[in-house]
N, C-alpha and C positions, 0 to 999 in steps of 0.2 A: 344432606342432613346428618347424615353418621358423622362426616368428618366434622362439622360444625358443633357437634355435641361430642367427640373427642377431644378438640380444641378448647369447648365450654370446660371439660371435663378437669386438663393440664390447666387449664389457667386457675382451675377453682384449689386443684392440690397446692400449687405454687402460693395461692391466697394463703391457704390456709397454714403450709407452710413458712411461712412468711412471718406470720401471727404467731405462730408458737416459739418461733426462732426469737422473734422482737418482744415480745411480750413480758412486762417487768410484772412480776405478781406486787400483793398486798404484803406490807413488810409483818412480823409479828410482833402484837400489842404488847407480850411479856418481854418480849430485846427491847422493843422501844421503852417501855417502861422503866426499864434496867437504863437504861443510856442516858434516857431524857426527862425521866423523872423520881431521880435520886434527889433524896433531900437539900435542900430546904423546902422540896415539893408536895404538894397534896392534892385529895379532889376528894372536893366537896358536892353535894347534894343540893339542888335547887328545888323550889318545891315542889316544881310538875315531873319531877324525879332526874332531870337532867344534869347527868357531873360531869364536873366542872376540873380540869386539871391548873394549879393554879400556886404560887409561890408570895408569901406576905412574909416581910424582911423588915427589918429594922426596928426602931422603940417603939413600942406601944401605943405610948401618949403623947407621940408626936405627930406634927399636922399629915392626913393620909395622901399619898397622892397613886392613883390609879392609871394605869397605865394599857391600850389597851393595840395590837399589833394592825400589819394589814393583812391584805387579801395575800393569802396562799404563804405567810409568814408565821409565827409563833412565838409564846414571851420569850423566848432566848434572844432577840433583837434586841432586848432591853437591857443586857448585860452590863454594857459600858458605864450605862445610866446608873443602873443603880448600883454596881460598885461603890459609885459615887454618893448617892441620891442617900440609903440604907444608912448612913450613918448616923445620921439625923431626921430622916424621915421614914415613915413608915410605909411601904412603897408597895403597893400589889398590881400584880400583871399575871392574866392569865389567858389559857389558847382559847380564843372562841370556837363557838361551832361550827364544825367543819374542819378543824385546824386542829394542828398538835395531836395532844394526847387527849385532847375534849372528844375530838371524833364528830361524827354527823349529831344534828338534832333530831331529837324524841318524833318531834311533832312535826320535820320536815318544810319548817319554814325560817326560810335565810332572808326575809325581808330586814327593811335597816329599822321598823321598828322593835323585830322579834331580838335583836341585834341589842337596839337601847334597851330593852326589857331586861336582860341580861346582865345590863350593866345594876342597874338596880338593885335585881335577885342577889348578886354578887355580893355590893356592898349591905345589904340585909343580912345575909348570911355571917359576915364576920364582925357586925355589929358599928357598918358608919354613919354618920350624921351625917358631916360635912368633909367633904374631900375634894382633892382637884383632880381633876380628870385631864387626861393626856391621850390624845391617839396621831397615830402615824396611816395616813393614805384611807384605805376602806376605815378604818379605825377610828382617822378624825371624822370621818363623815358622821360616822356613830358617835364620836364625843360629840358632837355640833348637834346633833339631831337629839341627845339626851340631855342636853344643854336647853333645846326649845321645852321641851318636855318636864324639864323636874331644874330650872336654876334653881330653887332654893334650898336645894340639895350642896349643891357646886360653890366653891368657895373660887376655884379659878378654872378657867378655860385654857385648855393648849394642843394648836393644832397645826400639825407637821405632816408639811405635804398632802395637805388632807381633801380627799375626792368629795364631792357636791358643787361644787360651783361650775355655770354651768360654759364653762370653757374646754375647747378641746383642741387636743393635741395636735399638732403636724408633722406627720411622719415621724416615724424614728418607731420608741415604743418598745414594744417587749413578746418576745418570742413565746411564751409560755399562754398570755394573757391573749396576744392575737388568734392560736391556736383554739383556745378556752370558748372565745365567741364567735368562732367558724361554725356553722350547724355544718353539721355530717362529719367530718374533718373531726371536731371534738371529743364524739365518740369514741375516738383512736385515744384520744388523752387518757380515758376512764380504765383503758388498758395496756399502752403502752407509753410508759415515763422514762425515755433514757435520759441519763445521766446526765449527758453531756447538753442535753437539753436546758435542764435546771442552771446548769451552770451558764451557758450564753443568757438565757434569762435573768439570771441574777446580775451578771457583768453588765448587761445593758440598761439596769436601773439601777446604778453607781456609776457616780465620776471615780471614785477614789477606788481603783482596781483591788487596793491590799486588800480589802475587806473580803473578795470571792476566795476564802481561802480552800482549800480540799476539805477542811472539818464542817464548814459550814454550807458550803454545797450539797457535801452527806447530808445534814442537817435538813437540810428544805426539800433534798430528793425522798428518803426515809419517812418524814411526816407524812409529805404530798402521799405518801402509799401507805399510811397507817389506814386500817379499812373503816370505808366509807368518804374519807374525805375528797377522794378524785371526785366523788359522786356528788358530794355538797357540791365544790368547784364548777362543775356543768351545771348544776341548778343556777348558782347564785349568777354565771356570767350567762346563761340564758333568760335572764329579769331582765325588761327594759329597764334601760339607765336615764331614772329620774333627777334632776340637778336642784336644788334648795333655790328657794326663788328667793328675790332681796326682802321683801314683807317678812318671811323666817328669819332668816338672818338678822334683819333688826330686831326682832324679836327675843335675840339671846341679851338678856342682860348679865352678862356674869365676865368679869374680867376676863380678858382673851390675849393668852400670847400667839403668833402668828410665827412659824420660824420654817422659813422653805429654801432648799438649795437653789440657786440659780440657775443646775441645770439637769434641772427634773425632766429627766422624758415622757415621764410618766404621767403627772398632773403638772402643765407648765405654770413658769412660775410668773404668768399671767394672774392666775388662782389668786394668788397672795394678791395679788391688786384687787380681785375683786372681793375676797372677802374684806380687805382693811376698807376699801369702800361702804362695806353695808354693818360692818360690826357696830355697834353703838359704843365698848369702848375697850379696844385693840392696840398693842405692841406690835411691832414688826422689827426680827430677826431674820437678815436673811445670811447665805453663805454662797460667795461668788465660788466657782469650783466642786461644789460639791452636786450631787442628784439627788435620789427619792430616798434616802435613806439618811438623814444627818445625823440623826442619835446615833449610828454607826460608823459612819463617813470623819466626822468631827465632833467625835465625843465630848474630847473635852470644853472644847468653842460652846457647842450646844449647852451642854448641863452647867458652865458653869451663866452664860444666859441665860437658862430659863430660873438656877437661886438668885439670881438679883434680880429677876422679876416679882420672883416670889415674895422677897424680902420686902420689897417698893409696896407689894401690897400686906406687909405683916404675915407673910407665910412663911417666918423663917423658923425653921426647925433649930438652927442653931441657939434661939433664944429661949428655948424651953427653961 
């Protein structure tokens, strides 16, 4: 019994140091702020008091278009884009909850309608009508889902690589995300984030390797530990995953561009078949070579097909 309980004893020091050895703390909110949210950034207030950290670029009174990231990502994804996008449109993208410099929600709820609520609040806040909405992966789920909810808001639909449809994946997948919905295992997540973790995760949801550069690795390590957001992270990948059934989906009437890489590990690019199948009335872009990331992967491919879609339906910024 003694020695069983000296053996308890070594194994439990060894635990624990182990833990304090590996252990990435919570990065601090004034560096991140300083890094990643110098100007053109702001945060704004929603009404149930929840701010919002969030960037609105380009004319005024030119057509809005919204923009919105995915899971365990933040608006700097959107960079390429609206380099581009700003010059003529008026472009917002901001980190949702749980993400970025947003941080956790007030109210502790990461459902995909507390999600679309957001979108909303948002464009309330800075005073739109009508806007096209855009989301990338968890994001399009959310644009699609705020799509069923409020078209006559939505002048266009656009959704890249966008999770709901109820397809899955075979094998391959992503390091970070697998971790995320292991119960017990996960845990470990909320306290230890190496580095090098984030980065194989990131590599594995890109074709196009350039894109995992060392600034933007930092980038998604750094967030990932802004406090609270590990903690959203276990919430959200602990929700059963619910898929949009076809009755929703036809349900969106609002112009829909569809643009997915070919070699998405992440949501394959089955997805795109099935949502062109139930959309009522959809485009399809897609990009042989690329993965879960196009607006980054092949910037300018992407944006410059998603303004001639825009144009086709009269959403050309250029024509102001």
């Amino acid at each position: 019994m003694r020695r069983l309980a000296k053996v308890l004893g070594i194994v439990l020091v060894a635990l624990v140091a182990a833990f304090l050895l590996l252990r990435t703390p919570d990065t601090a909110p004034a560096a991140m702020l300083a890094k990643y949210g110098a100007p053109p950034s702001q945060v704004i207030e929603l009404a149930d008091g929840q701010r919002i950290h969030l960037r609105d670029e380009g004319p005024r009174g030119a057509p809005a278009v919204m923009l919105l990231h995915g899971s365990n990502s933040d608006l700097h994804t959107w960079q390429p884009w609206v380099d581009e996008l700003a010059r003529s449109y008026r472009v917002i993208r901001y980190d949702q909850i749980g993400h970025g410099l947003t941080g956790p929600a007030r109210d502790g709820d990461y459902g995909v309608d507390a999600f679309a609520a957001d979108v909303g609040e948002v464009a309330d806040a800075l005073g739109l009508e009508r806007f096209v909405l855009a989301g990338n992966s968890m994001g399009g789920g959310i644009a699609a889902r705020y799509a069923m909810l409020h078209p006559e808001r939505l002048a266009g639909l656009v959704l890249i690589d966008a999770s709901g449809a109820p397809v899955e994946r075979k094998g391959g997948g992503n390091l970070a995300f697998a971790i995320a919905a292991t119960p017990g295992i996960n845990r470990l997540a909320g306290e230890i984030t190496p580095r090098w973790m984030v980065e194989r995760s990131l590599s594995q949801s890109v074709s196009n390797q350039a894109v995992v550069t060392p600034a933007a690795v930092d980038r998604y390590w750094e967030l990932a530990r802004y406090p609270g957001n590990r903690e959203a992270m276990l919430v959200r990948f602990s929700q059963p995953r619910r898929a949009f059934t076809p009755e929703q989906v036809r349900a969106i009437r609002v112009p829909t561009l569809v643009m997915w890489g070919h070699e998405d590990a992440l949501v394959p690019y089955e997805a795109a078949g099935w949502y062109m199948a139930h959309l009522p009335d959809a485009t399809l872009a897609s990009y042989p070579g690329i993965g879960h990331l196009p607006m980054e992967e092949a910037p300018m491919r992407t944006v410059a097909d998603l303004r001639g879609w825009l144009a086709e339906y009269g959403i050309d910024g250029s024509a102001r």
